[in-house]
C-alpha positions in Angstrom: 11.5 -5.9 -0.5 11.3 -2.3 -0.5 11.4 -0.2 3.1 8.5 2.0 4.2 10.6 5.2 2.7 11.1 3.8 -0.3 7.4 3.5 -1.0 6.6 7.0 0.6 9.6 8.6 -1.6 7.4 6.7 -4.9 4.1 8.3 -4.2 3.0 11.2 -6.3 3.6 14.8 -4.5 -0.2 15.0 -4.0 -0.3 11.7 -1.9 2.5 12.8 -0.1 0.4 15.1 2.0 -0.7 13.8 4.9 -4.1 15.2 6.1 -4.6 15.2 9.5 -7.6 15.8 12.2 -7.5 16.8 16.2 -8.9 15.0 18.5 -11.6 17.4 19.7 -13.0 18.4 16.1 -16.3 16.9 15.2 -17.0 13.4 13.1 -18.6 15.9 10.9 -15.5 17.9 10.3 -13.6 14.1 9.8 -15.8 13.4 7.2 -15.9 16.9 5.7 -12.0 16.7 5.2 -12.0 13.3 4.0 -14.8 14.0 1.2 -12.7 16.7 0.5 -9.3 15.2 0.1 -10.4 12.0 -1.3 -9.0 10.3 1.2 -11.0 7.1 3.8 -9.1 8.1 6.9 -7.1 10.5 8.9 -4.6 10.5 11.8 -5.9 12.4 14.7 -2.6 14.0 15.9 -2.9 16.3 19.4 0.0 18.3 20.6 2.0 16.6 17.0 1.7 13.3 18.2 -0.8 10.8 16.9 -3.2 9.5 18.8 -5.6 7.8 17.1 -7.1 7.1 13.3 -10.4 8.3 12.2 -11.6 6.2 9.2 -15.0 5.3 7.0 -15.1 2.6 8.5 -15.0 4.0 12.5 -18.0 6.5 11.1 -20.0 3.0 10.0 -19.8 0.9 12.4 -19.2 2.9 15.8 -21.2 6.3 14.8 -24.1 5.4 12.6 -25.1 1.9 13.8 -25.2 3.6 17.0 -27.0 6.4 16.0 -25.5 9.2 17.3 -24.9 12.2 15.3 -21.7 13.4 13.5 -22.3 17.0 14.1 -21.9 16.8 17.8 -19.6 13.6 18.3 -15.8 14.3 18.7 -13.7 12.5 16.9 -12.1 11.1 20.2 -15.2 9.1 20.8 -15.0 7.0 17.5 -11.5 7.2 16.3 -9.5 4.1 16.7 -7.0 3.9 19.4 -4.0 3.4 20.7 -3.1 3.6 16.8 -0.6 1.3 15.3 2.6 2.9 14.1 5.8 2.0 11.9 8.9 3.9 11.2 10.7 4.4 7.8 12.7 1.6 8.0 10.1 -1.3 8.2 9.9 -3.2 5.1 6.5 -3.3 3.3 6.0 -7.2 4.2 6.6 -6.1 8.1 3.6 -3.5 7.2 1.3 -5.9 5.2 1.6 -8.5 8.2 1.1 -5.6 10.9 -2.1 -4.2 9.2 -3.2 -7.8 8.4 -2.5 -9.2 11.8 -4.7 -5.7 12.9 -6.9 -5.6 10.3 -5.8 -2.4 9.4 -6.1 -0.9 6.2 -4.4 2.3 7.0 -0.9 2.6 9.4 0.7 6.0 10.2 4.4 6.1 9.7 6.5 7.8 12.8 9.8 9.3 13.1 11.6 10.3 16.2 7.5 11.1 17.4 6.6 13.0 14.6 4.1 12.0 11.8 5.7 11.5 8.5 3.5 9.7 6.2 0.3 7.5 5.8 0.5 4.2 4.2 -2.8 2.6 2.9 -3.3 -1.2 2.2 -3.5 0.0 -1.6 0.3 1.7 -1.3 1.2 -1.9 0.1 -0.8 -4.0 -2.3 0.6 -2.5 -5.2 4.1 -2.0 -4.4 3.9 -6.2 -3.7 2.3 -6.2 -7.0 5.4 -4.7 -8.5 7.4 -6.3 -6.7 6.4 -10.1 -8.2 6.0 -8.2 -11.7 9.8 -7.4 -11.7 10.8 -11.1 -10.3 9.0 -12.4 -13.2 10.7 -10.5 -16.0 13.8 -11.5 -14.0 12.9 -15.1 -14.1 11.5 -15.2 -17.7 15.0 -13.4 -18.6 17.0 -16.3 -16.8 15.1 -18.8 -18.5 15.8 -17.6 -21.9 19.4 -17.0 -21.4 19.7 -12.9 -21.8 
């Protein structure tokens, strides 16, 4: 199975990027960014280390059930900490059982304390996907001899 660099390295350029948030910047900022980035989370990284995750589903469930407002709530209050991390040299089945185990659908990737990366369960789901696509054609290729 591939590593965690290997799928990073696959992305397109523009999912490269990883968009990030401070811990002290509003839920309505968060959300702001994430509309526009088309993205459904963000590492909150103070000081360049991260410290938490912001996501759509934080705003749902801890925000507006709660009804407090996103204009005047810091991100620190909702995001989802201590955050979960991985390194470059995980492989992708390590990640799907971390953010399974977690119920995670997004894990920051870390190197020597710095943010590199942002896996989402998609990245993970269709690298696997892949993954048994090309072990097929290998197999149907044994089969019939080539």
């Amino acid at each position: 199975m591939k590593t965690v660099a290997q799928v990073l390295k696959a992305k397109d350029q523009k999912n490269q990027e990883v968009h990030t948030i401070k811990s002290h910047q509003t839920v309505m900022e968060a959300l702001i960014q994430m509309a526009a980035k088309n993205v459904g989370a963000l590492p909150v990284v103070d000081e360049g280390k991260v410290v938490g995750v912001i996501s759509e589903r934080d705003y749902a469930r801890k925000l507006i059930l709660k009804g407090r407002s996103s204009a005047t709530t810091a991100v620190s209050e909702i995001m989802s900490s201590p955050v979960i991390t991985v390194d470059k040299h995980q492989s992708v089945e390590k990640c799907m059982n971390i953010m399974t185990d977690g119920h995670l659908r997004h894990l920051p990737v870390v190197e020597d304390g710095k943010l590199v990366g942002l896996l989402s369960i998609g990245d993970l789901v269709k690298e696997a996907i892949a993954e048994q696509a090309d072990l097929i054609k290998q197999l149907e290729q044994y089969i019939r001899g080539e």
